[in-house]
C-alpha positions in Angstrom: -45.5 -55.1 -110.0 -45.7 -55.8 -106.1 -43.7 -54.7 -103.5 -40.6 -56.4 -102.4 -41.0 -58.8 -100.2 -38.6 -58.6 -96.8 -36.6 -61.6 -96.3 -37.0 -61.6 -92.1 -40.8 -61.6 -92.6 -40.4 -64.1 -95.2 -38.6 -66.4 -93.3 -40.3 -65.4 -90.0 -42.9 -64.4 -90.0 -41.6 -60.9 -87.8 -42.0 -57.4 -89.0 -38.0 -56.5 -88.8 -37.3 -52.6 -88.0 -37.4 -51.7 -91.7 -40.4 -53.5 -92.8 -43.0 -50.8 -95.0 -39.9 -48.5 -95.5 -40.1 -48.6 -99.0 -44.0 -48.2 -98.9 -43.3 -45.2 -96.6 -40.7 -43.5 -98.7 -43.0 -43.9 -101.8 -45.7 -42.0 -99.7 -43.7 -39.4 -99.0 -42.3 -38.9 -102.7 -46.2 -39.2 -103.3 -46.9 -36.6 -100.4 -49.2 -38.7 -98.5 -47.3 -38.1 -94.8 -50.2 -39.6 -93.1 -49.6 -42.7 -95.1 -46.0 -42.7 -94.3 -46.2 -42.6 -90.7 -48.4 -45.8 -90.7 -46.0 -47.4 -92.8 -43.1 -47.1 -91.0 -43.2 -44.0 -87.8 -39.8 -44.7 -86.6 -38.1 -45.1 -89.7 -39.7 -41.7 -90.6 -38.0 -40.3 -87.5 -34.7 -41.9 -88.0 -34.7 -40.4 -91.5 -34.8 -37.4 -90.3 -32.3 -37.7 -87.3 -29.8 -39.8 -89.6 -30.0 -36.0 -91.9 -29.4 -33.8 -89.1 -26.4 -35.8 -87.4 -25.2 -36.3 -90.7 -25.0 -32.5 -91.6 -23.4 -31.6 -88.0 -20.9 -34.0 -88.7 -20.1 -32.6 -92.0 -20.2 -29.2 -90.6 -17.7 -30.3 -87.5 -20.5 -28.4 -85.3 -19.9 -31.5 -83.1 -17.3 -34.5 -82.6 -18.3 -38.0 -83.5 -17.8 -38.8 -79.8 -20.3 -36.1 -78.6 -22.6 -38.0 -81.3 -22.5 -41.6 -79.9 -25.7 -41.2 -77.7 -27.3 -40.8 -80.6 -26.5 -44.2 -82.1 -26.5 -46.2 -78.4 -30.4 -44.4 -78.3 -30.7 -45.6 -82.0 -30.1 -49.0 -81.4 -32.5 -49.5 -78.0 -35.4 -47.7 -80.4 -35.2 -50.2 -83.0 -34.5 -52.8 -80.5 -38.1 -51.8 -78.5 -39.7 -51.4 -82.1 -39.1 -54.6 -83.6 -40.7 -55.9 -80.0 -43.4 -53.8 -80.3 -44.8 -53.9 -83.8 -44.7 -57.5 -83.8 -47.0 -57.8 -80.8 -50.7 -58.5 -82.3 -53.6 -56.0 -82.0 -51.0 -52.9 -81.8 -51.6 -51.8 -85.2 -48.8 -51.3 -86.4 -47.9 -54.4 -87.9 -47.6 -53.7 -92.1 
């Protein structure tokens, strides 16, 4: 069985945001971390932030509207990272 194929690559060609997640979170069930970060780096770290603001929200440590930088910084990361992994000779496109 392969893996999945992602329908923005398949009809462009791109690497969208998301593209190797599910490679990176089999690496990581797997315990190869090195492997995930090559995979997918930034989905790795929005993984982790998405857990965090998730469990300050649930806990009421902070309002929703003290939490909206994190989703305006969220969106101009996967903005500059979909421009970036697509550019050729980076590396980093999977």
């Amino acid at each position: 069985m392969g893996w999945p194929v992602c329908p923005i690559k398949a009809l462009t060609g791109l690497c969208c945001p998301g593209c190797g997640g599910t490679r990176m979170v089999v690496s990581l069930f797997e315990g190869r971390f090195a492997d995930a970060v090559h995979y997918n780096a930034v989905l790795l770290v929005f993984l982790v932030l998405f857990a965090w603001v998730a469990v300050a929200k649930l806990a009421r440590a902070k309002s929703w509207l003290d939490l909206r930088w994190a989703r305006n910084t969220a969106l101009v990361v996967l903005a500059l990272w979909f421009v970036v992994r697509n550019v050729p000779g980076t590396g980093l496109y999977v």
